[in-house]
mmCIF file as gemmi writes it, N, C-alpha and C atoms, coordinates in Angstrom:
data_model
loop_
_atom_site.group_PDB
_atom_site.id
_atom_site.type_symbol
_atom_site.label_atom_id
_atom_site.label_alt_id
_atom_site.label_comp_id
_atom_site.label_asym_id
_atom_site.label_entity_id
_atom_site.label_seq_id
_atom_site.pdbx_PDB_ins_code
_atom_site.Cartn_x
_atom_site.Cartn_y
_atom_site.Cartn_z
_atom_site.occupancy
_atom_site.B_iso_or_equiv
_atom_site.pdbx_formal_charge
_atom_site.auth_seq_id
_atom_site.auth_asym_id
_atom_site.pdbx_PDB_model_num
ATOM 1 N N . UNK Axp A 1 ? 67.654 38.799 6.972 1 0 ? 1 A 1
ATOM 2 C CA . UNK Axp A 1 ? 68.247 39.489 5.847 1 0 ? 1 A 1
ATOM 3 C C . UNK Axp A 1 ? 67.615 40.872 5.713 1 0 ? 1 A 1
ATOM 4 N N . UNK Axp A 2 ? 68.149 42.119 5.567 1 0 ? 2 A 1
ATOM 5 C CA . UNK Axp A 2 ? 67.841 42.885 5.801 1 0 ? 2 A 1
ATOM 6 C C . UNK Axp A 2 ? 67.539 43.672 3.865 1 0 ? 2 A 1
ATOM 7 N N . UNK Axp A 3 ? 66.625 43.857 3.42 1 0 ? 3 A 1
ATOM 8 C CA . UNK Axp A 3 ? 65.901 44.685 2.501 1 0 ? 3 A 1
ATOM 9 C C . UNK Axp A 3 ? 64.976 45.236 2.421 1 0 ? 3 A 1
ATOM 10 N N . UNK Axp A 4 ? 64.612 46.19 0.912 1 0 ? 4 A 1
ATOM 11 C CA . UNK Axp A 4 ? 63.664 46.583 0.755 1 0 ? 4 A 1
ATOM 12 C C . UNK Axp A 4 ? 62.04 46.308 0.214 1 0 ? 4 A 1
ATOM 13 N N . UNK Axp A 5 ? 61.216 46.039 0.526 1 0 ? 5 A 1
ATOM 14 C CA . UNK Axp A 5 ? 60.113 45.234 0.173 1 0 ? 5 A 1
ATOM 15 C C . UNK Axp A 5 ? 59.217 46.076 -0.69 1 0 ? 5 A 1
ATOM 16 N N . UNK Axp A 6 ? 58.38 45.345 -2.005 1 0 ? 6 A 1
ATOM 17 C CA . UNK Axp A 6 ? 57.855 46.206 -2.308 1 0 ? 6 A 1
ATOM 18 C C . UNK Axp A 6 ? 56.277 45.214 -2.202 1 0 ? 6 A 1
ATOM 19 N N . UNK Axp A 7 ? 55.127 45.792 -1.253 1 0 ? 7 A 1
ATOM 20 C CA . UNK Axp A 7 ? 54.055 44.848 -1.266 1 0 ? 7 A 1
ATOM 21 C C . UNK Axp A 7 ? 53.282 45.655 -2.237 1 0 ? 7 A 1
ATOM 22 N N . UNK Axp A 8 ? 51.846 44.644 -2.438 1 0 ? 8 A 1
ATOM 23 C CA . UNK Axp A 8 ? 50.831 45.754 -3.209 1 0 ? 8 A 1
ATOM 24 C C . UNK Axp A 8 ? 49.636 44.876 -1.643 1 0 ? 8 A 1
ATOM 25 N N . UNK Axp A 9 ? 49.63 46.187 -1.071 1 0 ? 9 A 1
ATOM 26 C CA . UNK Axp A 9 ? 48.072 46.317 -0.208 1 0 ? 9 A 1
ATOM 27 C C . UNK Axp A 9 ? 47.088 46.786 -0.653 1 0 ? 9 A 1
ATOM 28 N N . UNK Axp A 10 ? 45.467 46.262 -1.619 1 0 ? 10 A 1
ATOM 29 C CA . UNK Axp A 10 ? 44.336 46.773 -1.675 1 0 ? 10 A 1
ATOM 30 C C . UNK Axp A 10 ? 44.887 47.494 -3.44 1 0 ? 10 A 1
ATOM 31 N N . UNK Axp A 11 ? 44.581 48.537 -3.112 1 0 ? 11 A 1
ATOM 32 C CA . UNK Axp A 11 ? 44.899 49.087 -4.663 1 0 ? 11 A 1
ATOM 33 C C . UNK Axp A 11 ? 46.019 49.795 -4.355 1 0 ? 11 A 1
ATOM 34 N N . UNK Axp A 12 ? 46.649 49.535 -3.445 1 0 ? 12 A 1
ATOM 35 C CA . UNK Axp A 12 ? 48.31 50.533 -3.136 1 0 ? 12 A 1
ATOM 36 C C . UNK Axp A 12 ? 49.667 49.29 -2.999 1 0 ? 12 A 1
ATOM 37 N N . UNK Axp A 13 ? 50.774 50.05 -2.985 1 0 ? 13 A 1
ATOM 38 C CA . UNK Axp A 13 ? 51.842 49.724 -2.569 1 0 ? 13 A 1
ATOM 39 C C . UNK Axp A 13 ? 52.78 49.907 -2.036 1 0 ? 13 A 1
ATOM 40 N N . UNK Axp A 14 ? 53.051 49.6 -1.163 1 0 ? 14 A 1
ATOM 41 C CA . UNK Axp A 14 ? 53.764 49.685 0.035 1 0 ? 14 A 1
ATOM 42 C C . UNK Axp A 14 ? 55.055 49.429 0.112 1 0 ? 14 A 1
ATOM 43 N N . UNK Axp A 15 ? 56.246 50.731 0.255 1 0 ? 15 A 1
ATOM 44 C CA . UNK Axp A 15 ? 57.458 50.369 0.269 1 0 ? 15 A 1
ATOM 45 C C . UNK Axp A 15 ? 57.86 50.192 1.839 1 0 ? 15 A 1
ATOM 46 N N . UNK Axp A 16 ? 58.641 49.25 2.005 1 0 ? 16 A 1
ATOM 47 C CA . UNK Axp A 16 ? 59.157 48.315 4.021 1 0 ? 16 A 1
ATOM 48 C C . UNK Axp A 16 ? 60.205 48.528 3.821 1 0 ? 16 A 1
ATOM 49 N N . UNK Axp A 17 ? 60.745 48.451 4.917 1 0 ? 17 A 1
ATOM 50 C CA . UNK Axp A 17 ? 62.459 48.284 5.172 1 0 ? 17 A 1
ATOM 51 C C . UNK Axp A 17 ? 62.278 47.793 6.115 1 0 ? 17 A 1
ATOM 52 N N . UNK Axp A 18 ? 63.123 45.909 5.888 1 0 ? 18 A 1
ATOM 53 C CA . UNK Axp A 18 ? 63.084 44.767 6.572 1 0 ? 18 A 1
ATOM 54 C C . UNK Axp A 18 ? 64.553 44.688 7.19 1 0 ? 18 A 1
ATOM 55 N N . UNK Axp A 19 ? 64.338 44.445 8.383 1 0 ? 19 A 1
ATOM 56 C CA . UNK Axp A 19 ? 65.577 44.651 8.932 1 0 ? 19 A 1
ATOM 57 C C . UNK Axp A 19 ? 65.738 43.793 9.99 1 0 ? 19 A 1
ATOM 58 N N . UNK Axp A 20 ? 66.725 42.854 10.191 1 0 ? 20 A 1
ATOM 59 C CA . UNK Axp A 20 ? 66.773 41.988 11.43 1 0 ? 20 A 1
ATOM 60 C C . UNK Axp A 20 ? 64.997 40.733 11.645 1 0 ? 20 A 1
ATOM 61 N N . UNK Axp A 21 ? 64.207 40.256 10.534 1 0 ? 21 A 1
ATOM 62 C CA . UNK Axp A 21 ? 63.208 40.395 10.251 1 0 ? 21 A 1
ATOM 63 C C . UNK Axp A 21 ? 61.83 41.143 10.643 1 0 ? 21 A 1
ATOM 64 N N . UNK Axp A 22 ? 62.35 42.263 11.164 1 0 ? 22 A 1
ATOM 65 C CA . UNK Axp A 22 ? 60.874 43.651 11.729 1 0 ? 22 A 1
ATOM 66 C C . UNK Axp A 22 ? 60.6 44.021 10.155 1 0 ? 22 A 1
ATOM 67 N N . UNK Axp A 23 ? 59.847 44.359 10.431 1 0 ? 23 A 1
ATOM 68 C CA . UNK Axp A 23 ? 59.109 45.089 8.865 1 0 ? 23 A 1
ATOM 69 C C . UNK Axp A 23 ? 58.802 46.522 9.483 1 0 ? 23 A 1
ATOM 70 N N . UNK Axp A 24 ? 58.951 47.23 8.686 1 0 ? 24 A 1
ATOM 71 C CA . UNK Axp A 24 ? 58.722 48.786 8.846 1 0 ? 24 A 1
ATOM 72 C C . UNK Axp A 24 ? 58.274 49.352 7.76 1 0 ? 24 A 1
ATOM 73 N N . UNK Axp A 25 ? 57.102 49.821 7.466 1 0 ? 25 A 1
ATOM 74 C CA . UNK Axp A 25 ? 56.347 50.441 6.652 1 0 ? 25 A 1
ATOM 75 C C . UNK Axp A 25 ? 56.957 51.711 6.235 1 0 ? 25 A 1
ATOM 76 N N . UNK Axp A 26 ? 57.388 52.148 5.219 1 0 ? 26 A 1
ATOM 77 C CA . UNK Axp A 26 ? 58.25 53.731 4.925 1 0 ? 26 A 1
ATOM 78 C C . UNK Axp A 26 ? 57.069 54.262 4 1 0 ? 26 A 1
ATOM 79 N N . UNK Axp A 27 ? 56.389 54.304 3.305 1 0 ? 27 A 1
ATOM 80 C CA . UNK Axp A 27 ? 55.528 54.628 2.109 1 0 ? 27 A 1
ATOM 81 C C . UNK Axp A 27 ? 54.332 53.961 1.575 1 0 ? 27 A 1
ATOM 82 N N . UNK Axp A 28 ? 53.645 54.65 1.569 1 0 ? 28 A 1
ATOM 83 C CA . UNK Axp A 28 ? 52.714 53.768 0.328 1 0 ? 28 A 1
ATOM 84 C C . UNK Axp A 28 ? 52.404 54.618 -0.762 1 0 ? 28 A 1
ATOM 85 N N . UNK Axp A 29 ? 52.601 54.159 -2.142 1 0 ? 29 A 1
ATOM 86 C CA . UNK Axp A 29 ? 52.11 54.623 -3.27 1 0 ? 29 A 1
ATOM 87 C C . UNK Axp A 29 ? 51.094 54.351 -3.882 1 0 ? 29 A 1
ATOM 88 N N . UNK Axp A 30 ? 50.51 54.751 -5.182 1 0 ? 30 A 1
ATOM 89 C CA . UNK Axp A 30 ? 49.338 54.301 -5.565 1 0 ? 30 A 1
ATOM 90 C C . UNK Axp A 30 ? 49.728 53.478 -6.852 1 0 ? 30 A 1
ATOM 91 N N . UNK Axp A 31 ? 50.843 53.411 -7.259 1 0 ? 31 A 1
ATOM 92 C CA . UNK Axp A 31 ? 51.461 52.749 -8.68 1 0 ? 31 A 1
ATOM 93 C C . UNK Axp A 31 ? 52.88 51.898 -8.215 1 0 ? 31 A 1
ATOM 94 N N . UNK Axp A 32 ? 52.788 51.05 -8.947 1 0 ? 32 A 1
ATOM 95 C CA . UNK Axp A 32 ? 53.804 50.62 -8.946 1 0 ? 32 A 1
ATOM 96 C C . UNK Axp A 32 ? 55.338 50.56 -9.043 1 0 ? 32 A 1
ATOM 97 N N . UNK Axp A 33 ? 55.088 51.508 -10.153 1 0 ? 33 A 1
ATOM 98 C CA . UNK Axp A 33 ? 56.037 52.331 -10.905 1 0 ? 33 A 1
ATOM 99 C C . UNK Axp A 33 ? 56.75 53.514 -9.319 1 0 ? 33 A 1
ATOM 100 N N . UNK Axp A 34 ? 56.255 53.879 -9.058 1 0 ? 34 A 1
ATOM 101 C CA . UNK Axp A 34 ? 56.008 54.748 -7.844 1 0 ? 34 A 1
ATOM 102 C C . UNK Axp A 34 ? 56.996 54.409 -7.056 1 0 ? 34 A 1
ATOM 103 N N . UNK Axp A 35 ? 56.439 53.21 -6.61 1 0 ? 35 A 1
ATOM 104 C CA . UNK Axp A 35 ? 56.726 52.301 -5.09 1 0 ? 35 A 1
ATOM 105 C C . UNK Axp A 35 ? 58.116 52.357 -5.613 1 0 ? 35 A 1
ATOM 106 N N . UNK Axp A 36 ? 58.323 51.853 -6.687 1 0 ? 36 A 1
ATOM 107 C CA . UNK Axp A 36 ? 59.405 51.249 -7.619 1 0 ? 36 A 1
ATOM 108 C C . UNK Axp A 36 ? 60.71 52.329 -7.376 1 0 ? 36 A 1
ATOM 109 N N . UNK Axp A 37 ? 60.403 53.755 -7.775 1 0 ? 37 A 1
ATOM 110 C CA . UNK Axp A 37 ? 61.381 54.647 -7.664 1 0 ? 37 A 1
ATOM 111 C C . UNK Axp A 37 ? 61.502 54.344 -6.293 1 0 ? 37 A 1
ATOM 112 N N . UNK Axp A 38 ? 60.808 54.685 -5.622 1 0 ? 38 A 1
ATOM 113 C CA . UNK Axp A 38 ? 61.173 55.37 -3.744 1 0 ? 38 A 1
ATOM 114 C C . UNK Axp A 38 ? 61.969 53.852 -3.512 1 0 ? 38 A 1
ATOM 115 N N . UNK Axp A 39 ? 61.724 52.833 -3.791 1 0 ? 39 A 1
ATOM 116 C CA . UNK Axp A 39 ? 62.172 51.803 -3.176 1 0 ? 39 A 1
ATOM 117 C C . UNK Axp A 39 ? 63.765 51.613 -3.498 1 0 ? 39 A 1
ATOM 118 N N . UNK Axp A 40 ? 63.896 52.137 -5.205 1 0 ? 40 A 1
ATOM 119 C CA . UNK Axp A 40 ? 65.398 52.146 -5.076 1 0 ? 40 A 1
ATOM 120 C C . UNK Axp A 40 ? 65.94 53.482 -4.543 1 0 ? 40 A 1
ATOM 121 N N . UNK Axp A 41 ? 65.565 54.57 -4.817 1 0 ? 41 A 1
ATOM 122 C CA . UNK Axp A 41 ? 66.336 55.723 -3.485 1 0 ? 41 A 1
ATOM 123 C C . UNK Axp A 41 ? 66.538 55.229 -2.166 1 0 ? 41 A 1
ATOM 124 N N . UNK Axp A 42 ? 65.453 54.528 -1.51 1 0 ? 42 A 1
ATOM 125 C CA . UNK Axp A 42 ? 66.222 54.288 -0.421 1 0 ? 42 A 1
ATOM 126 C C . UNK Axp A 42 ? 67.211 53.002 -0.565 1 0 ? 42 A 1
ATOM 127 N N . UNK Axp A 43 ? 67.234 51.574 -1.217 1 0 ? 43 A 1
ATOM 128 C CA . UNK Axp A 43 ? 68.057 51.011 -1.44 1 0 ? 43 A 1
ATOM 129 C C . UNK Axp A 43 ? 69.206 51.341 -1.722 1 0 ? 43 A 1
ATOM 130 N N . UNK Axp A 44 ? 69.218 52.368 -2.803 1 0 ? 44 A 1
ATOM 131 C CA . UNK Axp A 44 ? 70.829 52.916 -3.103 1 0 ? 44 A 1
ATOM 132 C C . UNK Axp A 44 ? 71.176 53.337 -1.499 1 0 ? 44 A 1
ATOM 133 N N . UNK Axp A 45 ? 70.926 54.703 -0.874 1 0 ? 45 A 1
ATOM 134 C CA . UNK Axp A 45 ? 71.333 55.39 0.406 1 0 ? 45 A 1
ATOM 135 C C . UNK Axp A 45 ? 71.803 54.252 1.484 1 0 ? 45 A 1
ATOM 136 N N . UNK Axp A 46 ? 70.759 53.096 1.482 1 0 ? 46 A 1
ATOM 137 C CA . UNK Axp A 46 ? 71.148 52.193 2.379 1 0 ? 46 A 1
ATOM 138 C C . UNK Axp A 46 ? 71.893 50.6 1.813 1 0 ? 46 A 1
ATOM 139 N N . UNK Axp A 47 ? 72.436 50.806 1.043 1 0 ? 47 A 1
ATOM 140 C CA . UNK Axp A 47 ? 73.299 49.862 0.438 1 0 ? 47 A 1
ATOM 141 C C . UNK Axp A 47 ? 71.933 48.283 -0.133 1 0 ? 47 A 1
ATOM 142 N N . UNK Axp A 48 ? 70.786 48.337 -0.319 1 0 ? 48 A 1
ATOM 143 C CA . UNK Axp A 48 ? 70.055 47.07 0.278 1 0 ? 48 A 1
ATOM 144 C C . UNK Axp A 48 ? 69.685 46.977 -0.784 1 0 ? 48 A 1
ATOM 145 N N . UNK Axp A 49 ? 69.375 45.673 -1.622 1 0 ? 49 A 1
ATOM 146 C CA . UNK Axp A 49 ? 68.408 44.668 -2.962 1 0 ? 49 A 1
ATOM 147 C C . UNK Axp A 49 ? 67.172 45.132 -2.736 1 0 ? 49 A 1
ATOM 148 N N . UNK Axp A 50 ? 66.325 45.659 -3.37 1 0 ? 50 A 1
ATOM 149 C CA . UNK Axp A 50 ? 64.444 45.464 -3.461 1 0 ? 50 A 1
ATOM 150 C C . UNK Axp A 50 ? 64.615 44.482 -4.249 1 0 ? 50 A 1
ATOM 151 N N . UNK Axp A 51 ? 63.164 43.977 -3.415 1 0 ? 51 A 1
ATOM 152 C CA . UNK Axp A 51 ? 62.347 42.705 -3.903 1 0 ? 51 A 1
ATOM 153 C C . UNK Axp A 51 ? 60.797 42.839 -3.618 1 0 ? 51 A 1
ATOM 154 N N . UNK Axp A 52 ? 60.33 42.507 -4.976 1 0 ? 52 A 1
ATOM 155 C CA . UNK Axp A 52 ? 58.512 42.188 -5.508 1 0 ? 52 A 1
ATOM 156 C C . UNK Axp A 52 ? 58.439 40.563 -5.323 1 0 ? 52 A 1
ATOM 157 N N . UNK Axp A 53 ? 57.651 40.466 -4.419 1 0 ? 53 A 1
ATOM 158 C CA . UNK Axp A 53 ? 56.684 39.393 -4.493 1 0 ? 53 A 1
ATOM 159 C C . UNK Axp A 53 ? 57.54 37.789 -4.667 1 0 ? 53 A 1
ATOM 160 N N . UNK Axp A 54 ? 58.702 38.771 -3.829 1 0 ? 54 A 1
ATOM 161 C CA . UNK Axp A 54 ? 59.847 37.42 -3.3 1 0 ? 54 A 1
ATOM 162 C C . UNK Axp A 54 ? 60.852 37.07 -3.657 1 0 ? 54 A 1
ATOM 163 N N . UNK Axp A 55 ? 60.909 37.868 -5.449 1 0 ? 55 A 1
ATOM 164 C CA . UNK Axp A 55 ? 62.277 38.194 -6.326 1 0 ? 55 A 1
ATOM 165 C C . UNK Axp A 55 ? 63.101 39.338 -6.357 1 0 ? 55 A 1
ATOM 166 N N . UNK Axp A 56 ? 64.246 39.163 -6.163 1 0 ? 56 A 1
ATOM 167 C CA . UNK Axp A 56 ? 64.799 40.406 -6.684 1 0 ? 56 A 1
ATOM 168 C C . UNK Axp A 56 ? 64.754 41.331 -7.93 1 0 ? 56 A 1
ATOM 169 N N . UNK Axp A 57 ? 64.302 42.288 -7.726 1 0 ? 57 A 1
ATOM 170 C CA . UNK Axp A 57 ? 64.17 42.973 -8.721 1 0 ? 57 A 1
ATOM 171 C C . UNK Axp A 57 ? 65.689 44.078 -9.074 1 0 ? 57 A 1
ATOM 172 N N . UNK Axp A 58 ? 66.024 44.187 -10.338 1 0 ? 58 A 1
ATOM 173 C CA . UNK Axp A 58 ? 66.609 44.884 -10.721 1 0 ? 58 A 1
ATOM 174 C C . UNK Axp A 58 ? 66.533 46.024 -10.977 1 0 ? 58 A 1
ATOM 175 N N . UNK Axp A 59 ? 67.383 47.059 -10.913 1 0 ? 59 A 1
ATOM 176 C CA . UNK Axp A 59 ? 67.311 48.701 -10.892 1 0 ? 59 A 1
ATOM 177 C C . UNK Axp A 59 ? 67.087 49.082 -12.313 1 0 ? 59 A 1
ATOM 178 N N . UNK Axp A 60 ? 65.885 49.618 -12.567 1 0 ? 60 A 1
ATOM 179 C CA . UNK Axp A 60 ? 65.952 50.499 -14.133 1 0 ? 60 A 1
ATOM 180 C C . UNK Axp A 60 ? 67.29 50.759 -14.825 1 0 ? 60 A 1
ATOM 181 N N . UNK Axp A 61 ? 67.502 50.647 -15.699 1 0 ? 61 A 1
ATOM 182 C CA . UNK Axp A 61 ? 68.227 50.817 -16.511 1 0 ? 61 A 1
ATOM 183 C C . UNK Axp A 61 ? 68.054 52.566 -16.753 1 0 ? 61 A 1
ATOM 184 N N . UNK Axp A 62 ? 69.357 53.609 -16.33 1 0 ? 62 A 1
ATOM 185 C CA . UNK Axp A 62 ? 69.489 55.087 -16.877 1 0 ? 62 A 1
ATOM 186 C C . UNK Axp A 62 ? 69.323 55.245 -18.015 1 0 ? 62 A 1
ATOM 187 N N . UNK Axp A 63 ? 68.529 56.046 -18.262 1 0 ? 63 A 1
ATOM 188 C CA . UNK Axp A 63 ? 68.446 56.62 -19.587 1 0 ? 63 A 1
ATOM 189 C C . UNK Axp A 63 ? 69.575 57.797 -20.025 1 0 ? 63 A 1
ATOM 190 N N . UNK Axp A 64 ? 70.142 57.626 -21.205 1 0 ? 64 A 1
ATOM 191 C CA . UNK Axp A 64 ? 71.02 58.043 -21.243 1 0 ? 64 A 1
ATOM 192 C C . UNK Axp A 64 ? 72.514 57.554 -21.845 1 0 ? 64 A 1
């Protein structure tokens, strides 16, 4: 299944793009919040669900 992963390595977090099951490291941030944006920019561009720690996570709600 091909998505976006969001790990926490050490005191960082690490946005993947899982694909065919390869893992590919794209980022690491230092917040969560962080990981969080970049992970849905690339999800939107590439059509794909992020998921924390095995759940799907849902896209922020726009302000506005």
């Amino acid at each position: 299944m091909n998505q976006i992963r969001i790990e926490a390595k050490g005191n960082q977090f690490v946005v993947q793009f899982v694909e065919n099951g390869k893992v590919q490291d794209m980022d690491s941030r230092n917040t969560y919040k962080d990981a969080e944006d970049f992970a849905f920019y690339l999800a939107e561009r590439l059509k794909l669900d992020v998921f924390y720690q095995g759940q799907k996570v849902n896209p922020p709600r726009s302000k506005g």
